[in-house]
C-alpha positions in Angstrom: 5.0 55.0 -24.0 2.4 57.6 -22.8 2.7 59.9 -20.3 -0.8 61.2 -18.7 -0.6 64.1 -16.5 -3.8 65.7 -14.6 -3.8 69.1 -13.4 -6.8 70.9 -11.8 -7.7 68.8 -8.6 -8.4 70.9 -5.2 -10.5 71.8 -2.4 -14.1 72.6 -3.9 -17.4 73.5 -1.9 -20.5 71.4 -2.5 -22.7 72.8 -5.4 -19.1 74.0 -6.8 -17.6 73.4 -10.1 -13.6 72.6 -11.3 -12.8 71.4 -14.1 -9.7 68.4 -14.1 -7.5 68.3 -17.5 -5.3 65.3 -18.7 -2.6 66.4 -21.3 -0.6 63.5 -23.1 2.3 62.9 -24.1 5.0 61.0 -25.4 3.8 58.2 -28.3 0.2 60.0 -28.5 -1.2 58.4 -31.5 -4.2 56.3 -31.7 -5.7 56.8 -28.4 -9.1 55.5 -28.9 -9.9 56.0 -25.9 -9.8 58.4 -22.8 -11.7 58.8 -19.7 -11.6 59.4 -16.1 -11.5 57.0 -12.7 -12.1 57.8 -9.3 -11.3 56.1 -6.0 -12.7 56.7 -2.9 -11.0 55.6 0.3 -12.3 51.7 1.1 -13.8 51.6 -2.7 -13.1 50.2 -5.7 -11.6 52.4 -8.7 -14.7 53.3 -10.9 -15.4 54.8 -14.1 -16.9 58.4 -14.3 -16.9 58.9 -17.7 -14.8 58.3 -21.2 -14.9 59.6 -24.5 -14.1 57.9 -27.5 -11.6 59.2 -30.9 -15.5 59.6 -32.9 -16.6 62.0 -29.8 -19.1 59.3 -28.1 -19.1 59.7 -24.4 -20.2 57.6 -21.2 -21.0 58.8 -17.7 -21.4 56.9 -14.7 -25.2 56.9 -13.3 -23.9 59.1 -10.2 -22.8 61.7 -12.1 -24.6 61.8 -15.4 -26.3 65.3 -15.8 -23.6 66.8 -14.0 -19.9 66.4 -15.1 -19.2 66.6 -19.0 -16.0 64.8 -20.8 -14.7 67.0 -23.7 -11.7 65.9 -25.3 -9.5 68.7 -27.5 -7.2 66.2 -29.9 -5.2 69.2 -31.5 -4.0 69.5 -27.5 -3.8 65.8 -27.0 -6.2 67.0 -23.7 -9.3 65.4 -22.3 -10.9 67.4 -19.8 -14.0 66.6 -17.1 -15.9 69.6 -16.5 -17.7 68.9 -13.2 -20.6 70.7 -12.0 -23.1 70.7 -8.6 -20.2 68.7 -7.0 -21.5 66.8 -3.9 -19.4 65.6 -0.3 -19.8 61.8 -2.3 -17.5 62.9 -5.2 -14.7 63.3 -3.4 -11.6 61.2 -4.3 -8.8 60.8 -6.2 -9.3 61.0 -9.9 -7.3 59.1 -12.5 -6.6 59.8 -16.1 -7.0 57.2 -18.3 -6.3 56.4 -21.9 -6.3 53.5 -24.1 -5.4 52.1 -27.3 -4.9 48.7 -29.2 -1.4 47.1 -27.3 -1.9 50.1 -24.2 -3.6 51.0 -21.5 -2.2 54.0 -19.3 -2.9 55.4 -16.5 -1.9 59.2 -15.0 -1.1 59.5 -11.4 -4.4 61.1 -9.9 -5.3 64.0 -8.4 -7.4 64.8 -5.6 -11.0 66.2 -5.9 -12.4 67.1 -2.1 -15.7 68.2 -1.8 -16.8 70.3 1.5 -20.0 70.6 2.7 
């Protein structure tokens, strides 16, 4: 099993930054994968961004130019830097990792944006 826990959600103003971190735990080996979701209320779950084990990385279109996915493997951490937030990036964010035989999944925390 692996256990995915997020830290750094909150209350952010627009043009703000936070920065959301993801430690793992438990059998942490071979993660080839790790990325953040979001869901908006009356939306589907989507993918912001992941970051594979060789460093290559994938943003949605919304927010490409403005959040970064870093991943520090000696900390078993993947972390979304998140810049120039706007009112539409609000929602719950998920932690995701994945493997061959796994997929896991942390238990979110909420990003809210004020304008």
């Amino acid at each position: 099993q692996v256990q995915l826990v997020e830290s750094g959600g909150g209350l952010v103003q627009a043009g703000g930054s936070q920065r959301l971190s993801c430690a793992a735990s438990g059998s942490i080996f071979s993660l080839n994968v790790m990325g953040w979701y979001r869901q908006a209320p009356g939306k589907q779950r989507e993918l912001v961004a992941y970051i594979t084990s060789g460093g290559r990385t994938q943003y949605a279109d919304s927010v490409k130019g403005r959040f970064t996915i870093s991943r520090d493997n000696a900390k078993n951490t993947v972390y979304l830097q998140m810049n120039s937030l706007k009112p539409e990036d609000t929602a719950v964010y998920y932690c995701n990792a994945q493997r061959i035989g796994g997929v896991y999944w942390g238990q979110g925390t909420q990003v809210t944006v004020s304008s």
